[in-house]
PABA-303362 format. One record per atom (N, C-alpha, C): x, y, z; residue number from 1. Coordinates in steps of 0.2 Angstrom, whole numbers. Layout:
BEGIN
R:x:y:z:nr
R:X:Y:Z:NUM
...
END
This chain:
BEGIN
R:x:y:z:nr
R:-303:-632:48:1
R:-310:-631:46:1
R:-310:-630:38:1
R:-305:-628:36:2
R:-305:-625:27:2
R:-311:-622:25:2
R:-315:-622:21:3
R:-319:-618:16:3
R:-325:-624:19:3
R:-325:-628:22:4
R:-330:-632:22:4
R:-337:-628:28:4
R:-340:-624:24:5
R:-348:-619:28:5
R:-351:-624:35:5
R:-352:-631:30:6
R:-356:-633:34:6
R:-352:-636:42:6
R:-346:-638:40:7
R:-343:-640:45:7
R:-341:-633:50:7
R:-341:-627:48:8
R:-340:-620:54:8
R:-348:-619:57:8
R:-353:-621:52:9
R:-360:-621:57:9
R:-361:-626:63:9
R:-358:-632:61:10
R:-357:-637:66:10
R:-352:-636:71:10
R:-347:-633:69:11
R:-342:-629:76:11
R:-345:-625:81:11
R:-349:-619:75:12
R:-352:-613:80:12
R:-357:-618:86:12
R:-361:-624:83:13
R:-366:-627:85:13
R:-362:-630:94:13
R:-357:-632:91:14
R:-354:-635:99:14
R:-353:-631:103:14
R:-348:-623:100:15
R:-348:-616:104:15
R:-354:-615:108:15
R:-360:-616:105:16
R:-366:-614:109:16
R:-368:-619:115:16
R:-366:-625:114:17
R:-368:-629:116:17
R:-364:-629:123:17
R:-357:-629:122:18
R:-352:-627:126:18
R:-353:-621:133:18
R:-356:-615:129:19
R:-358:-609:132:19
R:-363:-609:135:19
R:-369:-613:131:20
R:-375:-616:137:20
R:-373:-618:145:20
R:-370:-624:144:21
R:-366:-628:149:21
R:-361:-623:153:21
R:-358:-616:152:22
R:-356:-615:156:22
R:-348:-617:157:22
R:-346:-619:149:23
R:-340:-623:149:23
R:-336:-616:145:23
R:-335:-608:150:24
R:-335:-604:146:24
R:-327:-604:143:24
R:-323:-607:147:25
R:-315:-609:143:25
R:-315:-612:138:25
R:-318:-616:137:26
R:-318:-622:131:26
R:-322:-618:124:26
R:-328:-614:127:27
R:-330:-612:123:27
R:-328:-603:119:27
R:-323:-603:123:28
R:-320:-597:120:28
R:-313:-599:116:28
R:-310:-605:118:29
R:-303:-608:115:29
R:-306:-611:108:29
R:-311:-613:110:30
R:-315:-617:101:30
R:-316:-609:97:30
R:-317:-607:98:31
R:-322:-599:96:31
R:-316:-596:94:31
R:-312:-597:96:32
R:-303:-591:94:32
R:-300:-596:89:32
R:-300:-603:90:33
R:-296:-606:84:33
R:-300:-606:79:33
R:-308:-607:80:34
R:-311:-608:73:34
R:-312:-600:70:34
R:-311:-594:72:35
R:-309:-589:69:35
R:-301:-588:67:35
R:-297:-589:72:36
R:-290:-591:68:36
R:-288:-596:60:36
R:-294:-599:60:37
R:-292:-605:57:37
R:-296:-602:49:37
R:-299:-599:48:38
R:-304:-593:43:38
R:-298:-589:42:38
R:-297:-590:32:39
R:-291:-583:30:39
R:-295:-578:31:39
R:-291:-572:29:40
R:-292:-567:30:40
R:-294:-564:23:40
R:-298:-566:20:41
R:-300:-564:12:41
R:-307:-562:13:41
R:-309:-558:8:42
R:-314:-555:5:42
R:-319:-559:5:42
R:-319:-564:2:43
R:-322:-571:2:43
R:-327:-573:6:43
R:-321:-573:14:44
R:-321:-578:20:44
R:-325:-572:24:44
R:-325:-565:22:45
R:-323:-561:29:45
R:-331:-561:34:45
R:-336:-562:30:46
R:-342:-564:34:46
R:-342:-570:39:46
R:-340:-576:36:47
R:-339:-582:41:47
R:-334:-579:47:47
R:-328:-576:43:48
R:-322:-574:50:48
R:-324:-570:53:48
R:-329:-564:53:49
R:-331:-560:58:49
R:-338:-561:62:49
R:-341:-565:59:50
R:-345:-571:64:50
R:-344:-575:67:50
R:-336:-578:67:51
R:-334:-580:71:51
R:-327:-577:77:51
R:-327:-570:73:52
R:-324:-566:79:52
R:-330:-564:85:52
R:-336:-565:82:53
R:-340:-560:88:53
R:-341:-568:88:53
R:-343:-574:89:54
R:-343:-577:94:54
R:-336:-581:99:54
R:-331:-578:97:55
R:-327:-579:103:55
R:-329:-572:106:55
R:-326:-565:102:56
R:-328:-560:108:56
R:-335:-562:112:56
R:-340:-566:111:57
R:-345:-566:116:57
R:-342:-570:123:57
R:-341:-577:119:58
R:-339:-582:124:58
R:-332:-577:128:58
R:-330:-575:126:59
R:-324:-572:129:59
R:-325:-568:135:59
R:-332:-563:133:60
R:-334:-559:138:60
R:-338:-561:143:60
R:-340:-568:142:61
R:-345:-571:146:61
R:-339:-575:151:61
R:-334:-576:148:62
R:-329:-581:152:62
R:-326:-576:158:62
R:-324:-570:157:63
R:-321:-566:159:63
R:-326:-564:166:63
R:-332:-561:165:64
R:-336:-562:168:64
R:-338:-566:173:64
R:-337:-573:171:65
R:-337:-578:175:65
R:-333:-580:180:65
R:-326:-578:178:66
R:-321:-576:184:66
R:-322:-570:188:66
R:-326:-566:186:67
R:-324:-560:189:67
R:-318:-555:188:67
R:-318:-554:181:68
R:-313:-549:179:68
R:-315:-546:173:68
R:-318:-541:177:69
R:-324:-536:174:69
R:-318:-531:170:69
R:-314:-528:171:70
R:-312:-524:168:70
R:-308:-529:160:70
R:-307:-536:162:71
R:-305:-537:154:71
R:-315:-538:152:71
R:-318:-539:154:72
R:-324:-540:151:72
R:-328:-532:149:72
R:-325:-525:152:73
R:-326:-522:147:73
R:-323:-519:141:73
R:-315:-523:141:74
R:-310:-523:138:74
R:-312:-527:133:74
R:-313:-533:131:75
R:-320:-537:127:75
R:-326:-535:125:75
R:-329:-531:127:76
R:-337:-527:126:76
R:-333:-524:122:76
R:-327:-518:122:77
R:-326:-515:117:77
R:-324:-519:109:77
R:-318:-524:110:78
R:-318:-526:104:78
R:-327:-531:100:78
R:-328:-532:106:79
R:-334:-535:101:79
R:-340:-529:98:79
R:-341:-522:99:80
R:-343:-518:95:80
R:-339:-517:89:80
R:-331:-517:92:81
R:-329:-516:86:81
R:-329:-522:78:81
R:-328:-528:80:82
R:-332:-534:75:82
R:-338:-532:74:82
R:-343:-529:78:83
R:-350:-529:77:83
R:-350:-524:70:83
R:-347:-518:71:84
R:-348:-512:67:84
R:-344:-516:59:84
R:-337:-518:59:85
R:-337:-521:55:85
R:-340:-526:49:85
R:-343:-529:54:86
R:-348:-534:52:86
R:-351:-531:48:86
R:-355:-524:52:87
R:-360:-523:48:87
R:-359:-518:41:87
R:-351:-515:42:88
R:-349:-511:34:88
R:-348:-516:28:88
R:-344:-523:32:89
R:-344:-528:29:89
R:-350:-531:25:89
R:-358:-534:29:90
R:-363:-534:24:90
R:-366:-530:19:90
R:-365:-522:23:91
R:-368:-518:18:91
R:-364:-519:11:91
R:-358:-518:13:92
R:-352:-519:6:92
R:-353:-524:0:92
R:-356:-530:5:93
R:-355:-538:1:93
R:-363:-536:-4:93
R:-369:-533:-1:94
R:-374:-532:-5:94
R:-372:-529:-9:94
R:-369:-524:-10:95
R:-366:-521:-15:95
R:-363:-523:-23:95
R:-359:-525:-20:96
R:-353:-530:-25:96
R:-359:-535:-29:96
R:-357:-537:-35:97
R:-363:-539:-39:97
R:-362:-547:-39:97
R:-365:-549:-39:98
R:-362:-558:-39:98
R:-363:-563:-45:98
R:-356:-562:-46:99
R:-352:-566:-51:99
R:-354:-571:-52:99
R:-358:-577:-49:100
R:-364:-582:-51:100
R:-370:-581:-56:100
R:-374:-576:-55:101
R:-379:-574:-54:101
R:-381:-578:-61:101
R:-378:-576:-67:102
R:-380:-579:-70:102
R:-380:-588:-71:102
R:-378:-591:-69:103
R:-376:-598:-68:103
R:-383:-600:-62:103
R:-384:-592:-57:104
R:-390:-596:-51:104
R:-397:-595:-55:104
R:-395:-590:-60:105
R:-402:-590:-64:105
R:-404:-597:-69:105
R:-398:-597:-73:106
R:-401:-602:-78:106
R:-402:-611:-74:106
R:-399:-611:-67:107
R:-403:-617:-61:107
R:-410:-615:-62:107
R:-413:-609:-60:108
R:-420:-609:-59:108
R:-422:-609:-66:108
R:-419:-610:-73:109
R:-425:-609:-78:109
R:-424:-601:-79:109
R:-422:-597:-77:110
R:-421:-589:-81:110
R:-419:-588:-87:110
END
């Protein structure tokens, strides 16, 4: 998948598509590599931990659908845990000043 955004929106796209369908194997196996396939940098960590919570989604929905509640709330707890991260992670990323800014300013004429 590399650095390419729009082609990971296109993947989450078939993930959904797949979990609609009820195709929840396929849609957790897609949801684990496109999070394994996302470095692990500072960069990426937004993309990689939105796509950690949607394997843990599909994962828990999968798990579920066999009837093995106990890894699905084995799953429930990692996905609060991505959840909480996620969200130290946003607050963090508003923070941190953005090293374009000037470059996105003089596009608008600033």
């Amino acid at each position: 998948m590399g650095a390419d955004r729009g082609a990971r929106y296109r993947v989450l796209d078939v993930i959904q598509i797949l979990a609609r369908s009820r195709a929840w194997a396929e849609a957790e196996q897609l949801a684990a590599a496109a999070a394994a396939a996302i470095p692990d940098t500072v960069r990426e960590a937004s993309q990689r931990l939105m796509f950690e919570l949607a394997h843990a989604a599909t994962a828990f929905e999968h798990a579920l659908a066999k009837g093995e509640h106990g890894r699905a709330v084995t799953i429930a707890s990692r996905w609060r845990e991505v959840n909480a991260a996620k969200e130290v992670n946003d607050r963090e990323k508003a923070q941190r000043p953005d090293p374009l800014q000037h470059l996105r300013g003089a596009a608008r004429g600033v």
